[in-house]
C-alpha positions in Angstrom: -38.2 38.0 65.0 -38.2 37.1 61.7 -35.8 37.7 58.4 -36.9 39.8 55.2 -35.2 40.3 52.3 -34.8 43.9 50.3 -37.9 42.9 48.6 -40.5 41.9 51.2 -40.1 38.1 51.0 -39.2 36.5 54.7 -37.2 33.7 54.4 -38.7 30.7 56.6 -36.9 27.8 54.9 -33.4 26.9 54.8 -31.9 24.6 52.3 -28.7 23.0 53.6 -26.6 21.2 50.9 -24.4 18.7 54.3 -22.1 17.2 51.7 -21.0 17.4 48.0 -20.8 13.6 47.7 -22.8 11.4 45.3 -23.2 7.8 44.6 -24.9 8.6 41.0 -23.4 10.9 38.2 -27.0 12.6 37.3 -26.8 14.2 33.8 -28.8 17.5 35.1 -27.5 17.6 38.2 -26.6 21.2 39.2 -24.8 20.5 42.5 -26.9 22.8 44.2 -24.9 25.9 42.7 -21.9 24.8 44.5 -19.0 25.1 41.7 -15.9 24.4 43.7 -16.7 23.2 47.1 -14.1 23.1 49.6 -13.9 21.3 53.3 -17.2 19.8 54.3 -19.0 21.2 57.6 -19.2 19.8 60.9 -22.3 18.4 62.7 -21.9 21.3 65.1 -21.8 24.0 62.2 -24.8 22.4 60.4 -26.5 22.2 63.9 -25.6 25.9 65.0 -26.6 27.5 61.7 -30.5 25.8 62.2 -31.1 26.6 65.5 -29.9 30.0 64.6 -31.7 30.3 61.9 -34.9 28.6 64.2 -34.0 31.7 66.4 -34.4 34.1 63.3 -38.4 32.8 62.6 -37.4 29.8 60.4 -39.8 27.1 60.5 -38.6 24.1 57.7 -35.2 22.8 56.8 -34.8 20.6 53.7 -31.5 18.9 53.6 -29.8 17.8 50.3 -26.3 17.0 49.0 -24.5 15.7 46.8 -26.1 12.6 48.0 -27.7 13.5 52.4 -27.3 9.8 52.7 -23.6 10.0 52.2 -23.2 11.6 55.5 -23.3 9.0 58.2 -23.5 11.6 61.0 -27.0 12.7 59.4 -29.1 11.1 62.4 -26.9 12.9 65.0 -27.7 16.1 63.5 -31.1 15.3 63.2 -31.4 14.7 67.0 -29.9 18.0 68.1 -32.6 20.2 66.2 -35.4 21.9 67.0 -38.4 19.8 67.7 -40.8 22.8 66.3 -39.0 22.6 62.7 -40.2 20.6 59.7 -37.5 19.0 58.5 -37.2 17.5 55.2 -34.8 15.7 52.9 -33.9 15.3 49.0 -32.0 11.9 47.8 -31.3 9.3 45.4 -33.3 6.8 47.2 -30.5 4.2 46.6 -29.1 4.3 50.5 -32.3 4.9 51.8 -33.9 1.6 52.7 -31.4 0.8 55.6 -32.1 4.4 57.5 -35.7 5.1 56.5 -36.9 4.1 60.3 -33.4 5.5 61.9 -34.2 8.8 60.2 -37.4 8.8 61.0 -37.0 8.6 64.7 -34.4 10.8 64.8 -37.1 13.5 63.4 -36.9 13.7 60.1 -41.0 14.4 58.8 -40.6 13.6 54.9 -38.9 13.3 52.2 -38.3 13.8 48.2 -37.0 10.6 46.3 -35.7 11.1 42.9 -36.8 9.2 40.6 -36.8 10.0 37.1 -37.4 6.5 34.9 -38.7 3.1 35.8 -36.8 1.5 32.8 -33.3 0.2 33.9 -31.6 1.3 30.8 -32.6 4.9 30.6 -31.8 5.1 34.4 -28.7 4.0 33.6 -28.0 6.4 31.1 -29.5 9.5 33.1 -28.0 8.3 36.8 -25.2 6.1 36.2 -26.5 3.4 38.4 -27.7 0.0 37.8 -30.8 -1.9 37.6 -29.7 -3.2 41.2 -29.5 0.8 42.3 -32.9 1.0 40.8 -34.1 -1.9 42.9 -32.7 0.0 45.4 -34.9 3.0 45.0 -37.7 1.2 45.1 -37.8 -0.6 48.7 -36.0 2.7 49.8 -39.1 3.9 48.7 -41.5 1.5 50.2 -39.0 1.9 53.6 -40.0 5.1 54.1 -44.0 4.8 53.6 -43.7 2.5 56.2 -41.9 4.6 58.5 -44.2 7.6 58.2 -41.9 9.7 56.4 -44.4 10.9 54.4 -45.8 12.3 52.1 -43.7 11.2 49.7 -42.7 13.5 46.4 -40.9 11.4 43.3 -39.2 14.0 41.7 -38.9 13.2 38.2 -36.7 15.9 35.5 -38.8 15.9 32.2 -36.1 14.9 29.4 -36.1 14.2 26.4 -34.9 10.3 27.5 -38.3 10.0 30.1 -41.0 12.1 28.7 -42.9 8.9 27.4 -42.7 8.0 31.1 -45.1 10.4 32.7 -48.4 8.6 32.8 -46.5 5.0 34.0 -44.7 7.4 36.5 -48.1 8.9 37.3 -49.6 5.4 37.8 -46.7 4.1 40.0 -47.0 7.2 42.0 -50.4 6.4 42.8 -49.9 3.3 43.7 -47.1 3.8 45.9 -49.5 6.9 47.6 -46.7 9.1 46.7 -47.1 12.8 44.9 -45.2 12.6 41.4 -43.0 16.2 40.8 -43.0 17.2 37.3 -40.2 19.4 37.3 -38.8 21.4 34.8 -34.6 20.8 33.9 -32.7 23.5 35.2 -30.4 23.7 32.3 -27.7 25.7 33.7 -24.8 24.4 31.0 -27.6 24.7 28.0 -26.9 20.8 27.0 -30.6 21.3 25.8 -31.6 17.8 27.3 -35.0 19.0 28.5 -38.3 17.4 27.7 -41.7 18.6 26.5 -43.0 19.7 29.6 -45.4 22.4 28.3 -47.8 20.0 26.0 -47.4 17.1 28.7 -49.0 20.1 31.4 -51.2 20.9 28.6 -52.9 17.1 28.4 -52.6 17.1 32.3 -54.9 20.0 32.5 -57.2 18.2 29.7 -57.4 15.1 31.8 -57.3 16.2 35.7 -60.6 16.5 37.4 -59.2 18.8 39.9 -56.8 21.7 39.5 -54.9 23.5 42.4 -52.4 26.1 42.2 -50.3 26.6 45.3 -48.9 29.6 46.7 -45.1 28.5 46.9 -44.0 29.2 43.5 -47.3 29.4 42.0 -47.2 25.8 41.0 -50.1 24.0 39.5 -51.3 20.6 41.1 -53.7 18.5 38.9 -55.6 15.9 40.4 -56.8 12.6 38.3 -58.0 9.5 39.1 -56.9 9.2 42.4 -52.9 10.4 41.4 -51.8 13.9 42.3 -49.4 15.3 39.6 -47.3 18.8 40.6 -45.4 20.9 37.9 -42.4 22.9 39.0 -41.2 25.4 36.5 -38.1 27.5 37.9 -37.1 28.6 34.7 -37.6 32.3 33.8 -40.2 32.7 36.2 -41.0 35.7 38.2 -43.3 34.0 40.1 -40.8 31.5 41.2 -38.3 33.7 42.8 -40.8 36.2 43.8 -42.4 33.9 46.3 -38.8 32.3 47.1 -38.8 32.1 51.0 -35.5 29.7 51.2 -32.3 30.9 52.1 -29.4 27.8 50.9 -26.4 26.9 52.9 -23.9 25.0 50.8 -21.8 21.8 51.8 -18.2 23.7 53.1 -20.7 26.5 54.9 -21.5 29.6 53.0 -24.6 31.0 52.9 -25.9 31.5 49.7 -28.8 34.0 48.9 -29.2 32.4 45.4 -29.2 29.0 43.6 -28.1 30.8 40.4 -25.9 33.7 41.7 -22.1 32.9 43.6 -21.2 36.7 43.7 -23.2 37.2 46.7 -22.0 34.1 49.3 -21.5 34.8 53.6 -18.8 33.0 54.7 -20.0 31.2 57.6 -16.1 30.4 59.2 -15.9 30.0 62.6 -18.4 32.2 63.8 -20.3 31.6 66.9 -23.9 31.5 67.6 -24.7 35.0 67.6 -22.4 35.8 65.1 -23.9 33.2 62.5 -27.6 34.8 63.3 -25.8 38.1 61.9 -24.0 36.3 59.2 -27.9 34.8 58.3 -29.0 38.9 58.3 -26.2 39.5 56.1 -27.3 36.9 53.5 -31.4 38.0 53.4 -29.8 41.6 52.8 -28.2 39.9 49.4 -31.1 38.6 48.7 -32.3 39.5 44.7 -34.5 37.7 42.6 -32.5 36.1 39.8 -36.1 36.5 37.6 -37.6 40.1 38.4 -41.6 40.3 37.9 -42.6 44.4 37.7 -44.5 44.5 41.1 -41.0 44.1 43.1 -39.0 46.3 41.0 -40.0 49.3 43.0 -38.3 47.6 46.0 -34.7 47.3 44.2 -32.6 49.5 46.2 
């Protein structure tokens, strides 16, 4: 049993944003699309809505915030799931050195760091946090390569502040045995703070001895002396939402078919089990991609 969309893509992923609460004030962030969020789930309605979901042929649930790490309950939820599922998480990094190895245990399988600048002042200026929150990233991120939670993505938004960055980012990531994310700012309020991201692909390509491009998105992976380097370009590209297999669930439990789209949420409420497996039927229905490529446009009903 398995869930497709009008358009032929199944979803196999969810994407489950447990709380709308942040430590840092990110200049980019996007809040996951959530404009106004209201009361935050339970456990039991975070728990429910994967295991339905596992029920419907998902097979990887990445969860995110706000800040994940925010939620104290985050282990409990981790234990009820699923042992089949890949689960995954996105965060700060600043909380995560004291619940790498709890998280682990508990089953989480990896994780995405952010981690846009190694310089203390331009962190400052694109996280709000400290040099000491920096720090903090840093064993969080040594924590968690010795807890197995690997591998490890640093997710770093090109700017116009960090774009000198990329090659000591590129070397750290190395180092750490982590894969850097190059990923392209998802400028939603068009505050134009996005970085040259097309000529620093450009000298990638130049300098990799290896080039990949993966299915998911097709992103391009380049490979160079001994670091492994992936682009991620969501903006105005087909190719993104056409091989989109993720279906979002925001922080106060709506189902949301589309990052950049809120005229299309499920309510999730108080359904039960089987009703949240219909509710998760409802929202593939909805499903559209935001950027159209011509081979799918036949399938818009």
């Amino acid at each position: 049993m398995t869930l497709v969309d009008p358009f032929g893509r199944k979803v196999t992923g969810l994407r489950i944003a447990i709380t709308s609460r942040c430590n840092m004030r990110c200049i980019y962030c996007h809040h996951e699309g959530e404009t106004s969020p209201g009361e935050e789930m339970s456990k039991e309605t975070v728990v429910q809505v994967v295991k339905a979901g596992a029920d419907l042929g998902i097979k990887s649930v990445k969860f995110t915030g706000g800040e994940p790490l925010m939620r104290s309950d985050l282990e409990d939820i981790l234990n009820e799931l699923p042992g089949h599922l890949s689960l995954s998480l996105t965060t700060n990094g600043t909380l995560l050195a004291g619940r790498a190895s709890s998280l682990a245990e508990a089953g989480l399988d990896r994780l995405n760091v952010s981690l846009d600048t190694l310089n203390p002042r331009i962190y400052s200026e694109i996280t709000g946090g400290t040099k000491k929150d920096l720090d903090r990233v840093m064993e969080g991120i040594r924590s968690a390569r010795d807890a197995g939670l690997t591998p490890i993505k640093l997710n770093m938004v090109v700017l116009r502040e960090n774009q000198d960055e990329v090659d000591e980012l590129i070397e750290f990531a190395k180092e750490e045995g982590a894969i850097l994310q190059l990923i392209e700012l998802l400028d939603l309020e068009g505050i134009g703070l996005g970085g040259d991201l097309l000529n620093i692909e450009k000298d990638l390509e130049r300098r990799s001895d290896r080039i990949v491009t993966r299915h998911m998105h097709r992103r391009r992976k380049y490979f160079l002396d001994g670091a492994e380097v992936e682009v991620v370009r969501p903006i105005d590209n087909t190719e993104f939402c056409a091989n989109c297999t993720r279906l979002r669930v925001t922080s106060d439990g709506k189902l949301k078919p589309c990052l950049l789209r809120n005229d299309n949420l499920v309510e999730i409420g108080s359904a039960d089990f089987e009703e949240t497996k219909l509710l998760l039927r409802e929202a593939t229905a909805r499903r559209k991609p935001y950027f159209l490529k011509s081979s799918l446009l036949k399938n818009d009903g």
